[in-house]
Phi, psi and omega in degrees: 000317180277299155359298184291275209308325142310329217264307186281358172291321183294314158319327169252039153285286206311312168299306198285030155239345146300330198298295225279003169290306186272328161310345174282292182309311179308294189286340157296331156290309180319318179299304179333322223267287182325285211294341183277326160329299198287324189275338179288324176295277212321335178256011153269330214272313166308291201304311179290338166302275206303345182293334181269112175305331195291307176327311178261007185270299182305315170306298206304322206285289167312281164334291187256356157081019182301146172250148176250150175354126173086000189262148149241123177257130181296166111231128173277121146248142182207166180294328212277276187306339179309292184284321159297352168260137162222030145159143194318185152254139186100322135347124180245349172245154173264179215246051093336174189252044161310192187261164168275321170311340170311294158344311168274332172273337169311305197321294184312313163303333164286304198328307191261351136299098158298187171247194192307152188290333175260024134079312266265037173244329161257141198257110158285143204300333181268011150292321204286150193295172161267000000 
């Protein structure tokens, strides 16, 4: 009798720790399957951002200080804002009284950093509408 009671105890071992192996597994993919989710919104959520012009009036304005046709755009400079910046946002140089070569090896130097994919002043080229 205590024979038979080993032998099915060995025997229902082997499936119920496939059981509960595989039930691990199931819920760690169910967590994939949110979080792959969650990146799937945010990047519809984007994609539909960058689709509004009014959005992209708004980078352009901001970044690159673009105006449209009938417009005039400042930049106030004074000593007081001069010595507290020390760079635009959005910016990729710094906003200084450096040399201009200082300037080209940063530049030449982000070149192989970019900066992060999230961002959120930068826009990637495959985000943009088609």
């Amino acid at each position: 009798m205590i024979l038979a009671g080993v032998f099915v105890m060995l025997t229902l071992a082997v499936p119920l720790r496939a059981l509960i192996q595989e039930r691990r597994e199931i819920k760690d993919l169910e967590q994939q399957v949110v979080a792959q989710q969650a990146k799937i919104d945010e990047l519809n959520n984007r994609k539909a951002r960058l689709a509004d012009p009014a959005y992209l009036q708004a980078l352009a304005r901001e970044r690159l200080n673009y105006v449209f046709p009938g417009e005039i755009g400042f930049v106030v400079l004074d000593e007081e804002t001069n010595t507290a910046i020390t760079g635009v946002p959005g910016a990729l140089v710094p906003n200084d009284d450096s040399a201009w070569y200082t300037k080209l090896w940063s530049s030449a130097k982000l070149a192989d950093n970019p900066p992060a994919a999230d961002d959120p002043l930068v826009v990637q080229s495959d985000d943009l509408p088609q």
